[in-house]
N, C-alpha and C positions, 0 to 999 in steps of 0.2 A: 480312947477316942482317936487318937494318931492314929492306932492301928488300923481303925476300922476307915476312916479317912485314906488311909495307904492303901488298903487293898478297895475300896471304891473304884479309887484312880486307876490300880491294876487291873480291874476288872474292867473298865470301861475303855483304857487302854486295848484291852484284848479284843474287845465288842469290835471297837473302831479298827480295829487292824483287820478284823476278818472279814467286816462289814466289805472293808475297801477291797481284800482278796477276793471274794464270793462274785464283786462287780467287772474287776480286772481282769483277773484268770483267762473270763471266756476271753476275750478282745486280745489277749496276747498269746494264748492259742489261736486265736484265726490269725494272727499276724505272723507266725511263726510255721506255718503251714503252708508247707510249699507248691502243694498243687490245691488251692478252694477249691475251683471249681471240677474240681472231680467227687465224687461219692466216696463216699467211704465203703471199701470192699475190696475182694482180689485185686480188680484189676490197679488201683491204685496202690497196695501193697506192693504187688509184684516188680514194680516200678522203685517205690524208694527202695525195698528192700536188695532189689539191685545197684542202686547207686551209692548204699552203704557198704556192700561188698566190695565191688570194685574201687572206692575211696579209701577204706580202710588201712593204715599204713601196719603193716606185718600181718594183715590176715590172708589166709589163701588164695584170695581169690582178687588180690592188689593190683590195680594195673597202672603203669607209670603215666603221667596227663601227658606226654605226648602223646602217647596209645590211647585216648580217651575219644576215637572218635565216634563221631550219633551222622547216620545220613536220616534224611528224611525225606519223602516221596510228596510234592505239593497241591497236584488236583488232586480233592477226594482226603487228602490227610493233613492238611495245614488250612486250605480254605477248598469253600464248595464248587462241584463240579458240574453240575445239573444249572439249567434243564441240558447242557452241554459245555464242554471243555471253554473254557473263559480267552482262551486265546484266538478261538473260534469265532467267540463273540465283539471280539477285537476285530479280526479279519473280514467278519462283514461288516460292520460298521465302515472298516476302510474303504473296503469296497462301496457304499454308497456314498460315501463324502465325497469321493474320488470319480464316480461315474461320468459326472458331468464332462472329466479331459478324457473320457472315453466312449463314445458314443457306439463303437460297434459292441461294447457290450450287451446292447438292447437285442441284442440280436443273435446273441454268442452264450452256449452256454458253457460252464453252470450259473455267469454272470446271471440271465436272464431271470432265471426261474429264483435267483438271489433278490434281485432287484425289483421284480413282480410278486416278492412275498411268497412263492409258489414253492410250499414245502415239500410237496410230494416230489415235485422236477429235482429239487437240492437233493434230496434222500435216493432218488435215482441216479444223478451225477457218481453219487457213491466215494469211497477213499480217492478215487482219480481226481474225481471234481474241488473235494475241499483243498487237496495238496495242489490245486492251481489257482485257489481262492486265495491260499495260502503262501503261494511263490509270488504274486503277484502285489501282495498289500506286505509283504515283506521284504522287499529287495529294490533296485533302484532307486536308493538313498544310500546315504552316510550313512556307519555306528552311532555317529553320536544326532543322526535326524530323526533315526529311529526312536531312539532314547527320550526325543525330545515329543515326537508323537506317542508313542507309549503312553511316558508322562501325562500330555495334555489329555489323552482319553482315560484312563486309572481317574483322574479328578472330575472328569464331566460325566463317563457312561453309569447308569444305573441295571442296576438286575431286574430282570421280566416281573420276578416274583417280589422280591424286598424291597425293592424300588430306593437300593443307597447304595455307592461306590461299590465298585468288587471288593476295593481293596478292603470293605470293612466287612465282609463275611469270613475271613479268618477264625478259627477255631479259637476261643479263648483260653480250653485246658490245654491246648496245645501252644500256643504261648507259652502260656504257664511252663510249661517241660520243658521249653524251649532253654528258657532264664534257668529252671531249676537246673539243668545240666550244666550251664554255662557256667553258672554258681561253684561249682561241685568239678570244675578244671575238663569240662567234655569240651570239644572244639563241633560247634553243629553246622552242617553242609545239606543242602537241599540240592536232591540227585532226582530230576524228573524229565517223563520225557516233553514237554513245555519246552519251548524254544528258549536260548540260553539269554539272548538278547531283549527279548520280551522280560524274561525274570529281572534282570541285575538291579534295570535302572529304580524298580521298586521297593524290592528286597530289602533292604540295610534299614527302612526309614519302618517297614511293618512287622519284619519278623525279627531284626538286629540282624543279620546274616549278611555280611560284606558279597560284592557281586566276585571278588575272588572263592569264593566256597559257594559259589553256585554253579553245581553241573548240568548243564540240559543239552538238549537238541540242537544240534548248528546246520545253519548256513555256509556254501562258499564265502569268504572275506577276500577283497583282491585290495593292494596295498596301491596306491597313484597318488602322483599330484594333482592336487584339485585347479579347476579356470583360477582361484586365488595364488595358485601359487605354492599354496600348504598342503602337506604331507597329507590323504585321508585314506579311509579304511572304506572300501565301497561295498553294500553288500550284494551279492549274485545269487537270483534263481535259480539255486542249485544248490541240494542237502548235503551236507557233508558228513552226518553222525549223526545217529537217532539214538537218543536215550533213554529207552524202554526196552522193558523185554530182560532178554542175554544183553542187551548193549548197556544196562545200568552198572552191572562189576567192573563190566568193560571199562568205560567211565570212569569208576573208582579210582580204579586202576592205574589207568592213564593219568588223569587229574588233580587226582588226592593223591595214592602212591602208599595209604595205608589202607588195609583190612577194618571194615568198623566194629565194631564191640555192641554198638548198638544201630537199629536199623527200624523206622518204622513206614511201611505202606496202609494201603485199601484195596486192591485192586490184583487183578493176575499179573500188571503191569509191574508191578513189584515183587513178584516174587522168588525172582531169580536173585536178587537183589536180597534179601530175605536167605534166601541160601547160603548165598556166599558169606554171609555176615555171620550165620551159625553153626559154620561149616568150620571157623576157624578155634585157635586153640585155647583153653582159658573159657573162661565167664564169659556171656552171650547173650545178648537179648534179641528177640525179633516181635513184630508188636502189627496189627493190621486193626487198624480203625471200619467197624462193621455199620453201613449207615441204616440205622432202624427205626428213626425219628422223623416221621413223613410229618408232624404238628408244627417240631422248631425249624425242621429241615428236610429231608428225604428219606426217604425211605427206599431203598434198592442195593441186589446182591449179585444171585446167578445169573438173569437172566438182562441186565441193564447192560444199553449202545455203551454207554460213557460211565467208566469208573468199574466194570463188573470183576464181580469179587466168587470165585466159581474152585478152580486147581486150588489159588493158594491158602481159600477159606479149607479145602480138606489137608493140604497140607499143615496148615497151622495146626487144625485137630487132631493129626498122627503126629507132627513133632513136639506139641506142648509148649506153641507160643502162644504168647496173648491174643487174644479177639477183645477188642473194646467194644461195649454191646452202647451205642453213643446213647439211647434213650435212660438205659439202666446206670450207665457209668458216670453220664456228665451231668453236673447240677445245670450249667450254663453252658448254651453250643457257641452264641458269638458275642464278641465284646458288649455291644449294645445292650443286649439283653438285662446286663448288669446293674 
């Protein structure tokens, strides 16, 4: 009778253990899983499978975490670039809040055809026009007035299409790599060509990315005493460094000072960038986000104004880096979605 009472208990013991395993498992596998929102498939493979090589202490392919560095390219691979470049979308903005202390714009273009909503006149201005739209709502202030206009438009302005903050159209899987790296002793730096000043003041708070590991695009900086009295940083219409193109390693280079191990674009605008990252010696990732999801997001490649992805999609295809196909790869494109 004891016996049969003993193994009752055993048995129901075992029920109740497995019961509770069967229920737990999944939840601590998704808890334990570092990128969710990606699919399960190559392209997520190829990714941890690289960050276990490179962490590995005594395997081949070890790399020490000061050498651990990840750049990453931000219109088009961290958050969205359509229907155009979002700094863009800052710039006129500025320009009409600002119109009214300038009345010969009404009259001046590519202000006009800004200001008259006259898309066809804006697209005629052409690269002359924006880079005057661009010097203009960018310079004659402080660093730190910038920063603070920035700021206040990142909280007020909404997208054409989503109709919520830019700041919340951030890639989610990308996130996610962002921390997994971090996790895993990578040190991650956003090398784009986006103006430097535009990035910093936002960066640290959406992606973790302090505004020192952010390399972009400059401005002249001229150092004065301001009418207070106090030391300031004034900015001047007038480019000092473009960060695209050959000027991204440039960038590196100068800025960061190490080669990176890992590298990830969208665009031709990265692909030199891309190069130089797997060019160097040892283990090497290079990674180009392909955007193919016109339902969650865009859809556009070779033939796209903003973000076109043409040289370094065949390059990636002769050298056997990643292409993230976003429709097939990503369960979820942005935070929200969640």
């Amino acid at each position: 009778m004891f016996a049969l009472v003993a193994f009752a208990l055993r048995f129901t013991s075992v029920v109740i253990f497995l019961a509770f395993s069967l229920v737990a498992l999944p939840h601590a596998n998704a808890q334990t899983d570092p990128l969710p929102s990606w699919n399960e498939g190559a392209a997520k493979k190829s990714i941890t499978d690289f960050v276990a090589r490179v962490t590995t202490q005594g395997g081949t392919d070890f790399v020490p975490v000061p050498e651990r560095i990840a750049t990453f390219d931000n219109d088009g691979t961290l958050w969205t670039e359509q229907p155009f470049y979002f700094q863009l979308a800052f710039a006129f903005d500025r320009v009409k809040a600002t119109a009214p202390r300038h009345p010969e714009w009404k009259t001046t273009q590519p202000f006009k055809a800004l200001l008259d909503n006259d898309m066809k006149g804006l697209a005629a201005a052409g690269e002359k026009g924006l880079l005057q739209i661009v010097a203009v709502t960018h310079a004659g202030m402080t660093t730190e007035e910038f920063a603070r206009t920035v700021l206040d438009w990142t909280s007020t302005a909404r997208h054409p299409r989503f109709h919520r903050p830019y700041t919340e159209l951030v890639y989610q899987p990308m996130l996610e790599l962002l921390t997994y790296l971090r996790a895993n002793g990578f040190k991650t730096f956003v090398v784009s060509g986006g103006g430097v000043e535009f990035m910093r003041p936002w960066m640290e708070k959406v992606y973790g990315i302090p505004p020192e590991q952010v390399v972009g695009s400059s401005g002249v900086v001229k150092f004065q005493i301001g009418a207070s009295g106090k030391p300031e940083l004034m900015k001047l219409p007038k480019i000092e460094f473009v960060d695209d193109g050959s000027g991204k390693p440039v960038g590196i280079n100068r800025f960061i000072g190490r080669r990176p191990i890992f590298a990830f674009g969208n665009s031709d605008g990265d692909l030199q960038m891309l190069q130089w990252t797997a060019a160097g010696e040892g283990a090497r990732f290079a990674g180009l986000v392909h955007h193919t999801d016109a339902e969650r997001e865009y859809a556009y490649d070779r033939s796209s104004k903003f973000g076109k992805l043409d040289k370094a999609w065949d390059e990636a295809v002769k050298r056997g880096w990643l292409v993230v196909d976003m429709k097939q790869d990503w369960k979820t494109v942005f935070p929200f979605e969640k």
